[in-house]
N, C-alpha and C positions, 0 to 999 in steps of 0.2 A: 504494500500500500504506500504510496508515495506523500510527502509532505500535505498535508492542509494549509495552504499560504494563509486563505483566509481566516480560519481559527489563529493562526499563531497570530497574526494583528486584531482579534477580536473581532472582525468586521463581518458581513454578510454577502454573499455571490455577488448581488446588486449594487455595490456600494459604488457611489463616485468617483471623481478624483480629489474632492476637498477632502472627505470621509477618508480615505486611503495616508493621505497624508495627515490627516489628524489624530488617526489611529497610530500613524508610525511615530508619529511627535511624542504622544503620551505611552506607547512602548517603549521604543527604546530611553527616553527619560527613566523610564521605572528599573529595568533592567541592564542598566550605564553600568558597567564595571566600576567607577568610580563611586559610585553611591550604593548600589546593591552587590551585598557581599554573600552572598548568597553560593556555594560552589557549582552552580550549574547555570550562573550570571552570563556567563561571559559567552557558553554555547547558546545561552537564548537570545542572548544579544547579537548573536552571528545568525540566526534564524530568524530575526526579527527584520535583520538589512537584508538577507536575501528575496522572503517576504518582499518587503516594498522596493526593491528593485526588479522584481518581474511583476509586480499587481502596479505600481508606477508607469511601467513601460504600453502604452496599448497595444506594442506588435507583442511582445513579450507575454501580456495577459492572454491575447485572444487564442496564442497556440496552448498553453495552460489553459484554459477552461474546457477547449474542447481535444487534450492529447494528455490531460496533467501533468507531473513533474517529470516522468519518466521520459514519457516523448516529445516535454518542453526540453531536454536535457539529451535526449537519444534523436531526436529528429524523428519519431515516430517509426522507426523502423522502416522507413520506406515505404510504409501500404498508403494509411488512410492521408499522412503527409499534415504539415502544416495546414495554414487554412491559406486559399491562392493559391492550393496545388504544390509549393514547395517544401524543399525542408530546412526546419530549423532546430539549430544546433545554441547551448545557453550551457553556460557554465560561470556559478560566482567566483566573482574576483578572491574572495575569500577575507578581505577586509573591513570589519564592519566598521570600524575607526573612521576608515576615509567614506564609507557611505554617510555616517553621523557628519565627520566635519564638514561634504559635500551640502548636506540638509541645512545643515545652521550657518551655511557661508565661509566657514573653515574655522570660526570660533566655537570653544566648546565652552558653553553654560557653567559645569562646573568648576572650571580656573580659578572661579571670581570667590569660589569659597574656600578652597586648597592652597592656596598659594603656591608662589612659585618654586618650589621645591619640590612637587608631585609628579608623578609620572606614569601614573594612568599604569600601573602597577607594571609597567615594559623600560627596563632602563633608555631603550630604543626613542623612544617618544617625550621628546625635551615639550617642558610645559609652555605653550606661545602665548600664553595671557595670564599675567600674574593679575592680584588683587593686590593696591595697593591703596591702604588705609589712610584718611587724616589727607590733609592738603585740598580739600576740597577740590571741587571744580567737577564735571563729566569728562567721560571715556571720549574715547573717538566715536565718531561716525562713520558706519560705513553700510553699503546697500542693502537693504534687505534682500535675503533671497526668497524664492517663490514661496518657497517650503516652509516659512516662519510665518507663525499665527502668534495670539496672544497668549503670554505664559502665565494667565489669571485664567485661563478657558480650558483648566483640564480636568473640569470636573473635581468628585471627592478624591479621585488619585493623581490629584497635583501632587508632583513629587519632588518639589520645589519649598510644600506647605513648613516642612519643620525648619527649614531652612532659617523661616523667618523669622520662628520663635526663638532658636537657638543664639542665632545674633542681637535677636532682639530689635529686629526690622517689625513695622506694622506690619499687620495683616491683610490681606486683600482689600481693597474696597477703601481703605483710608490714604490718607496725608503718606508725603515721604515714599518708603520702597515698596514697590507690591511685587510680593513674593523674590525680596530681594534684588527689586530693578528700580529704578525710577520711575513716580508714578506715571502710569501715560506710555512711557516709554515700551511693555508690551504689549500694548496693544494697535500697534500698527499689522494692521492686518493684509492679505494683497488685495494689491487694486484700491488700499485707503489711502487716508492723507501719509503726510510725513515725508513729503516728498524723495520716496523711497529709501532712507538713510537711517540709522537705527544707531546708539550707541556701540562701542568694540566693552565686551567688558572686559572692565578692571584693567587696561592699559592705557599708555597717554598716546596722544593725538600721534595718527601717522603723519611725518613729510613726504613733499614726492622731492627726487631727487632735482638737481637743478636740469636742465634741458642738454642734450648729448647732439651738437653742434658740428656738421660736416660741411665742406667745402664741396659744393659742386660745380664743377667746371661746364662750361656749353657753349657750342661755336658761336659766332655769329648769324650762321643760315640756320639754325636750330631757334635761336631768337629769332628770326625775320619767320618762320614756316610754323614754330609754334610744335612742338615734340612731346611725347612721354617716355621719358625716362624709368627701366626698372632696377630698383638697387634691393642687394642680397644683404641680410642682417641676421646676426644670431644674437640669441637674446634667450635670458632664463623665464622662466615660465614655473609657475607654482603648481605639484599634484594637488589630483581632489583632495589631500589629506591633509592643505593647508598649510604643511611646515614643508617636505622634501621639494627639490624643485629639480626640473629636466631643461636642457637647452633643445630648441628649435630654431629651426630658421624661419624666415617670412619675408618674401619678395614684397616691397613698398614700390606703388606706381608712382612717380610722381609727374605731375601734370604740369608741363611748363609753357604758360600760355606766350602768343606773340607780341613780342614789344618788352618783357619783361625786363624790367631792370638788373646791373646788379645789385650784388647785395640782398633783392627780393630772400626773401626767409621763407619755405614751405615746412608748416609741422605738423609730424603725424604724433596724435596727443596719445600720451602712454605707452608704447611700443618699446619703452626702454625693459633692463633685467628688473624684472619683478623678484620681492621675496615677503618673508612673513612681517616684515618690520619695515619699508616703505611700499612708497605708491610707485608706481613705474614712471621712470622720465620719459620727457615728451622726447620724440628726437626730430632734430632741424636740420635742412637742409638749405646753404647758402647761395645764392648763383654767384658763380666768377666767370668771368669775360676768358674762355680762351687767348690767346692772340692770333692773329690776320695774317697772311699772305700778301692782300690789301689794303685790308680797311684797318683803323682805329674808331672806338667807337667813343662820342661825345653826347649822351645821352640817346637820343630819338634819331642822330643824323652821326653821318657814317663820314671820317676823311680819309680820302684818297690821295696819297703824296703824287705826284706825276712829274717825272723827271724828263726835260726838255734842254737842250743845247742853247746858246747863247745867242750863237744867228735865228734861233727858232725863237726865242724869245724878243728878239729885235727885229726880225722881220717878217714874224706870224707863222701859224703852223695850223693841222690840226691833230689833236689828238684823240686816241680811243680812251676811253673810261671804263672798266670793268662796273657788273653789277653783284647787289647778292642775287638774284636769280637766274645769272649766267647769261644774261644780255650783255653786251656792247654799245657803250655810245659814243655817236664820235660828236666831238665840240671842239666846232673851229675858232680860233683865237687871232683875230687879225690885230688888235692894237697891240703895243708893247707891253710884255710881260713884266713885271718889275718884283724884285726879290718882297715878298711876302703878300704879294694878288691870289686871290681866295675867285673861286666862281663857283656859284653855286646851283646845282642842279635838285630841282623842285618835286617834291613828294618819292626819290630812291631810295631813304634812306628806312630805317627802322619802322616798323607799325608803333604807333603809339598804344598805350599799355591800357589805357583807359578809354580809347576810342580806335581800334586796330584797324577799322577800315580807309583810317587815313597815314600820312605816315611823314617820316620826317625827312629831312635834305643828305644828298648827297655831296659831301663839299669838296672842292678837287685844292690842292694846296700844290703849288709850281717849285719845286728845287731845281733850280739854272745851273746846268754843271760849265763854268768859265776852264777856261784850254788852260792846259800848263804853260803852252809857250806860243807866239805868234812871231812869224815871220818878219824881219826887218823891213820889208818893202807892201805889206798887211798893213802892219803897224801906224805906217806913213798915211797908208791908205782912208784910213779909220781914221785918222787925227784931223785928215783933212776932211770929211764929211762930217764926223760927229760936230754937234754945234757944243758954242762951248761952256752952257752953262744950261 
């Protein structure tokens, strides 16, 4: 005969998904290894997460009701199958620790009365929320998760209830701590007010770390065409158990629109290593100006050096202009060039960042390369034509 998921949570075939979870809330509270010392605690405790991790799961439930645990666990042997014709195959992780810390967001309820020196009877499992007395003030904040309801809603087997006498916390329904929280503070229920955020107990306020700051380089036609960029990051990550943590990596797209400045800053909020004791840093992303082949670039408009001979500066020429989109233009210059004459070609240059459908100049700047040496009978020649002032 295979497990009764439903008996072991007290619940009935029928029951919902708030029911499922409210039964698992006030199970495993009662039979916590921490609080029930009972020698058969710890196996009911591991019977009570495997329980609500397949009655939680709707694919999980629906091959359990109609295969039980054997051929939620065997695949059914292959006859009657899963339900959709397939098979499936369920085995528990075997740790109810990380299903509890999973449920309550990674903090465990009783920290706050043990202090920090307990260890959940496993040398293994360092305590991540001490209680710390005197100095007033609340814990941190941080999200509620689905799974937390009100710890004044568990009926006559609050198991929470002695708690409060023992320290000498008021009782439910009064001033001050209900069942050893701040009043008000369990009953954020899901989908209420609170806007989602809950006390951390009995530790002080998490930081995030400061922001993790990169330098991204990008051409010039990368700005003119407007690109995405993907960068490769590894970064820690916390298990469902709250305290151990694994590294992964995670491609970040980032979206580099046309015309963007340097310096622009793109940040991807929280992505930095997470662990039990901060918040994860943001990480940024900086633009820096490759450099040109051609161009330098002066905000919105783009300069092009163009290097011309001294008789072409004196007696006209015309010249090609490179573009960024791999046009040529040619621009004839018939008056005399004179060392630092700028001309300016109208809408080539950069898309503007705040309005990309228009854009900024392309400016050409003349360097005159003058001869090493001229001819003595040149020279002459030049002396007597040049006027002389």
């Amino acid at each position: 005969m295979g497990k009764d998921y439903y008996k072991t949570l007290g619940i009935s075939k029928g029951s919902n998904e708030e029911e499922i979870k409210k039964a698992y809330r006030r199970m495993a509270l009662r039979f916590h290894p921490d609080k029930n010392k009972d020698a058969n605690a710890e196996d009911k405790f591991k019977e009570i997460a495997e329980a609500y991790e397949v009655l939680s799961d709707p694919k999980k439930r629906a091959v359990y009701d109609q295969l039980g645990e054997e051929g939620l666990k065997t695949g059914g042997g292959g006859t009657s199958g899963a339900p959709g014709g397939s098979t499936y195959h369920y085995t528990f992780h075997g740790d109810p620790h990380a299903t509890f810390a999973s449920f309550f967001g990674g903090s465990n309820p009783f920290d706050m009365f043990f202090g920090s020196n307990r260890n959940h009877g496993h040398p293994s499992r360092p305590n991540g929320f001490p209680f710390h007395s005197g100095g007033g003030g609340g814990g941190d904040h941080h999200h509620v998760n689905d799974g937390e309801q009100d710890m004044a809603d568990l009926d006559d087997d609050d198991p929470f209830g002695h708690f409060g006498r023992q320290f000498g916390f008021p009782a439910a329904g009064g001033g001050g701590l209900n069942n050893g929280f701040p009043a008000g503070e369990g009953r954020r229920r899901r989908g209420g007010g609170g806007g989602g955020h809950s006390e951390r107990l009995g530790t002080g306020r998490r930081h995030q770390d400061p922001p993790v700051v990169h330098e991204l380089k990008v051409s010039l036609e990368e700005i003119f065409h407007g690109c995405t960029k993907r960068m490769k990051i590894t970064r820690r990550r916390l298990n469902p158990d709250g305290r151990s943590s694994r590294t992964e990596d995670k491609i970040l797209n980032i979206v580099i629109k046309k015309g963007w400045k340097e310096g622009t800053k793109i940040t991807f909020p929280k992505e930095g290593d997470e662990t039990p004791e901060n918040i994860p840093a943001d990480i940024a992303f900086v633009l820096k100006d490759k450099g040109h082949a051609h161009f330098k670039r002066d905000g919105s408009n783009i300069i092009h050096s163009c290097k011309i001979t001294l008789k072409e500066a004196l007696c006209g020429c015309t010249v090609s202009i490179p573009t960024l989109d791999k046009r040529v233009i040619s621009l004839p210059c018939h008056d005399i060039i004179r060392p630092g004459t700028l001309k300016r070609l109208r809408g080539e240059g950069l898309p503007f960042p705040k309005n990309p459908s228009q854009r900024g100049d392309l400016i050409v700047e003349f360097a005159i390369h003058f001869p090493d040496r001229i001819p003595p009978q040149s020279r002459e020649i030049i002396r007597q034509h040049l006027p002389q002032s």
